[in-house]
C-alpha positions, 0 to 999 in steps of 0.5 A, spaced: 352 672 406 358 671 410 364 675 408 372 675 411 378 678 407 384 673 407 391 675 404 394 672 398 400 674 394 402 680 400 395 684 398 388 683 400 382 679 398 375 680 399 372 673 400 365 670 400 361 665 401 354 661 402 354 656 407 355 656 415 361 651 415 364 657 412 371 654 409 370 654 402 369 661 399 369 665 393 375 671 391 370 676 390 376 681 389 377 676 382 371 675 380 368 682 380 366 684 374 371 687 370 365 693 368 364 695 375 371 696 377 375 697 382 374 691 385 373 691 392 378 689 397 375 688 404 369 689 407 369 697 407 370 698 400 364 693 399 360 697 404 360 702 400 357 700 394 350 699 399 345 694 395 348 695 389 354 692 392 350 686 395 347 684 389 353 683 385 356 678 390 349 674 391 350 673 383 358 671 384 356 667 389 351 663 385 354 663 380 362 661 381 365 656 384 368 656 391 374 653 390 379 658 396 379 653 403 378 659 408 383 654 413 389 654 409 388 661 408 391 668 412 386 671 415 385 679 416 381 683 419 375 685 416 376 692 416 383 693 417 382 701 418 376 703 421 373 709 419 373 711 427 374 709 433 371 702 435 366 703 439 364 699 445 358 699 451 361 698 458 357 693 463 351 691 459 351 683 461 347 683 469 352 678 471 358 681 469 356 687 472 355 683 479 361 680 478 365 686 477 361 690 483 363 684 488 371 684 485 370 691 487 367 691 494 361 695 492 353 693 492 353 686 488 345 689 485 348 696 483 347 697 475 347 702 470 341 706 468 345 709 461 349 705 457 355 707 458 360 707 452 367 707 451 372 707 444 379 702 442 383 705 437 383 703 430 391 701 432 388 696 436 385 692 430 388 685 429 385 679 425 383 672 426 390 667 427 394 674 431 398 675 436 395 679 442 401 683 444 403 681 451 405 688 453 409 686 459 412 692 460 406 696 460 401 692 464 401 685 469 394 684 468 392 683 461 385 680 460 379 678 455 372 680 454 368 676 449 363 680 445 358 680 440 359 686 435 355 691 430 358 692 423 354 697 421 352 699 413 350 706 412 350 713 415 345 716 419 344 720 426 339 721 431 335 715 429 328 713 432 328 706 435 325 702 430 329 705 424 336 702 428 337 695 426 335 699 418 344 702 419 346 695 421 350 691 415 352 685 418 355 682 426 361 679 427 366 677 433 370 682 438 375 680 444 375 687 447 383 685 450 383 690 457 389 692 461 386 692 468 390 696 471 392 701 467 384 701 466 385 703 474 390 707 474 388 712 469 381 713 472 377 711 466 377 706 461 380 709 455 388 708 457 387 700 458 382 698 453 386 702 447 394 698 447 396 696 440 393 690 437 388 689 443 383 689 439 382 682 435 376 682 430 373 677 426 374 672 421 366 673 419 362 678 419 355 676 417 351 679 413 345 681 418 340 678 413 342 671 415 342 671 423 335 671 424 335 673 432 340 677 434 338 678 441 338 669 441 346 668 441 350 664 444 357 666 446 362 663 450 370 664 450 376 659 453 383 659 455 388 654 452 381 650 451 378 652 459 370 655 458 371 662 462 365 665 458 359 662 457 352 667 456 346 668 451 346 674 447 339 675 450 342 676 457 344 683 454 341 689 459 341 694 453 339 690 446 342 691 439 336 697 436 337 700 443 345 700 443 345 703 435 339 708 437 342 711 442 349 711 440 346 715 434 343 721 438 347 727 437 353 722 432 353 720 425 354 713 424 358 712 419 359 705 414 365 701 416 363 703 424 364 698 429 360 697 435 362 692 441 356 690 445 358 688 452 361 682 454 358 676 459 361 674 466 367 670 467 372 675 466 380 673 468 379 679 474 374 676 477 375 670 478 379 667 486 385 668 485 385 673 478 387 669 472 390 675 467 393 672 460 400 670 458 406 669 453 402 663 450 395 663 452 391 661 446 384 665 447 378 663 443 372 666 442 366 663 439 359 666 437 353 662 435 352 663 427 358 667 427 364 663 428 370 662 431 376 667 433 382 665 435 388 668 437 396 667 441 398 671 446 406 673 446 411 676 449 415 680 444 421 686 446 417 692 443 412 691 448 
């Protein structure tokens, strides 16, 4: 099953759909049974409502015609007010690491031993078809990061590895947008990585039944059409049961939680010269069986 959230009429609509092409769809908020109201209206509140849930949208997808185009459609973030802050893993693709070592001088061949986490702010979140906020009066070197991200769909806490993949929902698309310098500057990630509406998620998230091997994705990213990023999921040094059982240890996931897993080579600071974004790069990032995220950088007064 893949699921989005769309606008219509000013509100929020949950919508649905079967095929992977993913451009007809079904209103779940409007066809969902008038005895098992509310309806939900985004992914969260479906979350919620566990299997139950789930088998109530697999009867409405077999049975209702698909008649909304997802194309012509405003796309919202999936869950546009996540419980906690958007978790993210730091360093989890060899090459990257390499290349972020060589950019900073030090041991190419130097990686970590832990996963190392960090958090964006729910502020951050903004959907597929967004603008990213340039933030020029705050910071001159701007970049992206492609990532693959966990969705995940019940609590728990202090799980055993082989009971992780079990909180997972569903996975969709992250562009982790940092501030180099601010990162820099202030001595840890937090700062660079968590500027309003530097989070872009979506438009899919894809219910973990349909992806039959999570750890065999590809995931590329370009800008303005330029292939900057081009990786496997397989490439991750800590893998996705992994990345869930340790970020469980001692912290109760939530549903509704979001886990960003890391991001491939290619980045805009370690490139010679650097190449940071812009007023009016167009940034895509694509992630096999998940689909296409998309969005516009743009210089705005308030930023």
């Amino acid at each position: 099953m893949f699921f989005c959230v769309f606008e219509l009429f000013g509100r929020p609509k949950l919508g649905g759909c079967l095929d992977p092409d993913k451009d007809r769809i079904v209103n779940l908020t409007e066809a969902w049974p008038a005895n098992l109201a509310p309806a939900p209206t985004d992914l969260l509140d479906l979350i919620k409502r566990g299997d139950e849930g789930l088998d109530v949208v697999a009867r409405l997808l077999d049975s209702v015609e698909p008649t909304m185009q997802a194309s012509t459609l405003k796309i919202l973030p999936p869950i546009q007010r996540p419980p906690k802050n958007i978790f993210c893993v730091g360093r989890n693709y060899r090459q990257h690491i390499i290349e972020g070592n060589v950019a900073r001088g030090i041991e190419p061949n130097t990686f970590p031993e832990h996963i190392e986490f960090f958090t964006k702010a729910p502020t951050t979140i903004t959907g597929h078809g967004a603008d990213i906020p340039s933030h020029s009066g705050i910071t001159a070197q701007l970049d992206y990061e492609a990532e693959l991200a966990i969705v995940i769909g019940a609590t728990g806490s202090n799980l055993a590895p082989d009971a992780a993949l079990d909180l997972v929902f569903g996975y969709t698309i992250v562009n982790d947008i940092t501030a180099r310098d601010l990162q820099r500057r202030h001595g840890q990630w937090f700062k660079g990585k968590t500027l309003d509406g530097t989070c872009p998620i979506g438009p899919w998230v894809v219910h973990k039944s349909v992806l039959a091997n999570v750890n065999n994705l590809s995931i590329s990213l370009k800008v303005n059409g330029e292939v900057r990023q081009s990786d496997n999921t397989g490439s991750l040094i800590f893998d996705i049961p992994t990345i869930v059982e340790q970020l469980s240890k001692g912290l109760t996931l939530e549903p509704g939680d979001i886990i960003a897993t890391g991001t491939p080579s290619g980045v805009g600071y370690a490139m010679t010269p650097p190449h940071f974004l812009g007023d009016g790069d167009l940034v895509t990032v694509e992630i096999e069986g998940i689909g296409r995220l998309e969005n516009t950088v743009r210089t705005k007064l308030n930023t």
